[in-house]
N, C-alpha and C positions, 0 to 999 in steps of 0.2 A: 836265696833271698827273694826276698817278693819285689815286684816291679814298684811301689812306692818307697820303699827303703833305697836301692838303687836311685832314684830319682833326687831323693834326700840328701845320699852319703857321700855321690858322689858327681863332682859339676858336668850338668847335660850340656853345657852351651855347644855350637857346632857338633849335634850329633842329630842324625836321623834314625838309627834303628839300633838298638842293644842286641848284642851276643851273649850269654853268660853260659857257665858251665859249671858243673861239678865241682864238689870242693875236693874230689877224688880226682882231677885232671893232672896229669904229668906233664913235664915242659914239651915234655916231644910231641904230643900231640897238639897241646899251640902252638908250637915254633911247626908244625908240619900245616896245620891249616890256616897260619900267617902267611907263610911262602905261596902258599896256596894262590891265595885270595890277593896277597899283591900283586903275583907275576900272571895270575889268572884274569885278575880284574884293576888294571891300573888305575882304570878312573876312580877307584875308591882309594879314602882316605880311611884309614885303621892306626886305632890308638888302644892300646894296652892298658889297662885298670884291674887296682888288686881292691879288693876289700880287706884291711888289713883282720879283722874281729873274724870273720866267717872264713876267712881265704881262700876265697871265690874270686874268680877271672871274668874281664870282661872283656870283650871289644867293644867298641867306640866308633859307629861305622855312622861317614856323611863323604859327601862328595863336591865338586867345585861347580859353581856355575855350568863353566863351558860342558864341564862332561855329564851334567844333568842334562844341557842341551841336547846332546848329542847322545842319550840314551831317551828322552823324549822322541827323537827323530828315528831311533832305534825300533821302539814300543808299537809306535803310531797315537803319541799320545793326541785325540783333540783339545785346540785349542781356540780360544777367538779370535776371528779376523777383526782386523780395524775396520771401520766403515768403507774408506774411502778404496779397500780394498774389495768391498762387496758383502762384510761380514760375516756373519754367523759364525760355525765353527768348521772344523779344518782339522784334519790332521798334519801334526809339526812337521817341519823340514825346517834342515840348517841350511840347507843353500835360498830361502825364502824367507828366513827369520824377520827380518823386517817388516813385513805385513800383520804379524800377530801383535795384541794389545800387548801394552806393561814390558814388551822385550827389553828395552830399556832398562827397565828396575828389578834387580835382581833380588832384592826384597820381596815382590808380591808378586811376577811373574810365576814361581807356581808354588802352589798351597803346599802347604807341610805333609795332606794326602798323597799328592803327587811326587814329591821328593821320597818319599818314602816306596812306593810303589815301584817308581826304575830303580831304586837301593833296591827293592824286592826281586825286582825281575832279574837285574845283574847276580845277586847271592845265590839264587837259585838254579842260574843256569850256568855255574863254575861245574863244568864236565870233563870225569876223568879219563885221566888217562890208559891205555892198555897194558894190563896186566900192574895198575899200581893200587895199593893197598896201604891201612894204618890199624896194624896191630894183629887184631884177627876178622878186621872188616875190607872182604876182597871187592872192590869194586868192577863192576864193566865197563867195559868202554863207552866214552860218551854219558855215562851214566853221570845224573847230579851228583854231585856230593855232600852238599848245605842238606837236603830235605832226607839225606839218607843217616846222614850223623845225625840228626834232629830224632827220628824216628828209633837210632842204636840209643838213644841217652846222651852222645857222647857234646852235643850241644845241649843244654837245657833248657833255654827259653831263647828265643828269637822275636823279637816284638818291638814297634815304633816307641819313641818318645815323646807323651805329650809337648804342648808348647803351654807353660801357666798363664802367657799374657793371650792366648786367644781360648780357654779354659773359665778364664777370668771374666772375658768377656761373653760369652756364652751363659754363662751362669747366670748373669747381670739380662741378658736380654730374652733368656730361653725356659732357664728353671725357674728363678725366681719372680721372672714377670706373672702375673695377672690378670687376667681377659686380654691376651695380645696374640697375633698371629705370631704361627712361628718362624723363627729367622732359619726359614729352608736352604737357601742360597748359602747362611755362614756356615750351616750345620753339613750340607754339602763341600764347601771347599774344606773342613776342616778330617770331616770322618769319609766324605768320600759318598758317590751316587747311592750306593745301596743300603745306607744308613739313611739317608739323607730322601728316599723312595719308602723306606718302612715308615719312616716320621711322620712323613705327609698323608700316606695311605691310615696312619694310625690316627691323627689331626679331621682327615676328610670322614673317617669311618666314626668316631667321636663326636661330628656335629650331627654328624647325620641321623645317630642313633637319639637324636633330641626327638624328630618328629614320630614316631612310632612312642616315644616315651609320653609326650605331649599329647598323643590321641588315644594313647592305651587308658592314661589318668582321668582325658574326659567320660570316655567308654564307660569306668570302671564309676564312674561319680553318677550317672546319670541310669545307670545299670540299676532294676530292682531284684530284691532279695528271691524273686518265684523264678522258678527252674529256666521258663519258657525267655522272660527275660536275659538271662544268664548266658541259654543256648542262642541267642538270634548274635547278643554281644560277642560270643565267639567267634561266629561264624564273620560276624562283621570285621572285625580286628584280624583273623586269616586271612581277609580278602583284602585288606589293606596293607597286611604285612609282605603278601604276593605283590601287590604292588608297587608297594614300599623296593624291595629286593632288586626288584626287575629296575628299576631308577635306578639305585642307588650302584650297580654293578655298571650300567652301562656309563654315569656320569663321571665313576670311576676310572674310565676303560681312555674318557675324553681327559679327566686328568693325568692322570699318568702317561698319555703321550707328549701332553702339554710339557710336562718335566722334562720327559725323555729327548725331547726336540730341544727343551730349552739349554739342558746339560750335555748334549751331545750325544747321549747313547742309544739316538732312538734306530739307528741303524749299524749298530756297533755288534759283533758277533758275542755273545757270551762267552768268558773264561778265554780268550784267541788266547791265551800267553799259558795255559794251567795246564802243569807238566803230569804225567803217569804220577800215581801216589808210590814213594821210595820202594814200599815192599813187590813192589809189582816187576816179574821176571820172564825174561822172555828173550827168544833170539832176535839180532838185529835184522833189521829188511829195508828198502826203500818202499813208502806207502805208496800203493798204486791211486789214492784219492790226492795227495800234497807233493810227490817226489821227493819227500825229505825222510833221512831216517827217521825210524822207529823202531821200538823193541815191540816183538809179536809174539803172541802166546796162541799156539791151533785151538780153533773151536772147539774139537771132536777132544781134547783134552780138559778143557772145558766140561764141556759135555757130560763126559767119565765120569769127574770127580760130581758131578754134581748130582748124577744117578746112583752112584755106589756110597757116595757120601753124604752130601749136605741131604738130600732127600731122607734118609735113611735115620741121620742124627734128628731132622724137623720132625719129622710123623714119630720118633721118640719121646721127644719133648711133649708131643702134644699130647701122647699118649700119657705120658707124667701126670700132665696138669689134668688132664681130664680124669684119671683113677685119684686124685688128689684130691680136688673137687667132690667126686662122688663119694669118699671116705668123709669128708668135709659134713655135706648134708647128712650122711648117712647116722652121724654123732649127732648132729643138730637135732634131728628123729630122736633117736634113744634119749637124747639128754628133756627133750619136751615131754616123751613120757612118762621121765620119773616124776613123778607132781610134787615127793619130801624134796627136791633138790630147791638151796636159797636160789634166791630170780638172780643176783650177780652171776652165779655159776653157769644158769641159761646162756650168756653172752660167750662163752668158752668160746664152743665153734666158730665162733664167726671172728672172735680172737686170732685164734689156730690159722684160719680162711687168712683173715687178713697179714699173715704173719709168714705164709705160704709164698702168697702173691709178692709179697715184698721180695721173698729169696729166690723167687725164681726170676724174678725180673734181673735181679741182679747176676745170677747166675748165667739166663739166655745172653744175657750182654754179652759175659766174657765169650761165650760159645759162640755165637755170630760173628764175634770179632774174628776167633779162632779160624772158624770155616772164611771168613770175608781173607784172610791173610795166606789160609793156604790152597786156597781154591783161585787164586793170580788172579 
């Protein structure tokens, strides 16, 4: 079922992230990854949903104040200090909770991003056990098992649930408005920094391209028809748009810290919490960079596969397209010499050309994947 039918059919109240799965799921594997995720993850609350039409399964995952709290404290989520605390932002702590803004109100202490984000980080990091398994998928130890089910099919979609009263509002102050700035700040707590970073950067790079547009039009209006004309206007408008570039990157560079300061993340490590991707295999170790486990895969293994194999499959590929191509023109040739041939027919090759590049794009994909999945 698609994520708006779900939202339709059946009531989101008190829920932050949907489960669904196969209409091919058997009880045992829900009742095996229910038990799971209860005795794994107590702070979550899980509710069971059928769609009676499609007979599709869902969970129903949110969780309670205190234990939001207290996976915030977990995360390192920042938050804002009150003034009189000294401000800015902060990462959470329960033994300190009372210095943070809105602690109080468990309503808008934190954004439906953030609820959603410790749901994610709890779901994600439910690690099995040694030597247990469901069905014919053996897990390792320590290994996830949310993103590794996700990855076999045996979950089918994993993904938040809008909220329609702040969708609503959004709409009202964001889409539908009209020469207005954008509401960064709502569009931030609601989708979260890096939504809310592409906006602005999208917003700043939009005005900016006024001025270049603005003096290209002068340029072009004051410009006469004779060559020497034409070449000075060029040259003029490169020399501006070099200019133009060199601003507009560096004014950039002061925005976006400005955000990053203001949102918290201007010193925040990238992805700290983003586990191994599921297909990725390897013996356990303790990291000599963190002292915490990890699964390790040897370089010189690495290495192997990547000289006897992906190397070997790419210079294939390329070799493909390049005799592909050259067949391509080589028709394009013969077909311009017949002079009887209708001029639609002329177009063949480049038909053919265009019709190549589509199959092999789609093909390289699946092959990239192939070698990205067996090369760990």
């Amino acid at each position: 079922m698609s994520h708006k039918a779900w939202m339709k059919t059946v009531p989101t109240e008190n829920c932050d992230v949907l489960m669904t799965f196969p209409d091919t799921t058997d009880d045992h594997t829900l009742l095996w990854l229910l038990n799971h995720i209860r005795l794994g993850i107590p702070e979550l609350i899980v509710q069971v949903r059928h769609h009676k039409h499609t007979r599709v399964y869902a969970f129903f995952v949110t969780a309670t104040y205190e234990s939001l709290l207290r996976g915030a404290d977990e995360i390192g989520l920042r938050k804002p200090v009150k003034a009189e605390f000294g401000g800015g932002m902060r990462s959470f702590s329960c033994e300190e909770d009372y210095i943070y803004e809105n602690i109080e109100n468990e309503l808008y202490f934190f954004t439906s991003q953030e609820r959603q984000n410790i749901i994610r980080y709890w779901l994600e990091n439910l690690r099995a056990k040694q030597g247990e398994s469901l069905h014919n998928i053996h897990f390792l130890e320590g290994q996830p098992i949310i993103p590794e089910l996700a990855a076999r099919g045996v979950i089918q979609q994993l993904f938040p649930l809008h909220e329609q009263r702040i969708l609503k509002r959004l709409m009202k102050s964001w889409v539908q408005a009209v020469c207005e700035a954008q509401p960064l700040d709502d569009i931030r707590d609601y989708f979260g920094v890096k939504i809310a970073m592409y906006f602005a950067w999208l917003g700043f790079y939009t005005s900016a391209m006024v001025y270049p547009a603005v003096f290209g039009s002068i340029l072009y209006t004051f410009t006469d028809s004779n060559q020497t004309s034409q070449d000075i206007s060029c040259v003029v408008f490169a020399i501006f748009n070099v200019i133009w570039a060199t601003l507009f990157l560096e004014e950039w560079k002061r925005r976006g810290a400005e955000f990053a300061y203001k949102w918290g993340t201007l010193d925040t490590p990238a992805e700290s919490i983003e586990e191994p991707r599921p297909q990725f295999r390897g013996m356990k170790r303790i990291s000599p960079v963190t002292s915490a486990e990890e699964f390790y895969y040897p370089p010189w293994k690495r290495l192997l596969f990547q000289c006897l194999v992906s190397l070997p499959v790419c210079l294939a590929c390329l070799a493909l397209v390049f005799l592909l191509m050259l067949g391509c023109f080589q028709l394009q040739e013969f077909v311009l010499s017949i002079q009887e041939l209708p001029r639609l027919l002329r177009f063949l090759p480049k038909i053919i050309l265009a019709v190549i590049v589509t199959a092999c794009d789609e093909l390289y994909k699946k092959v990239a994947l192939c070698l990205n999945d067996m090369g760990v």
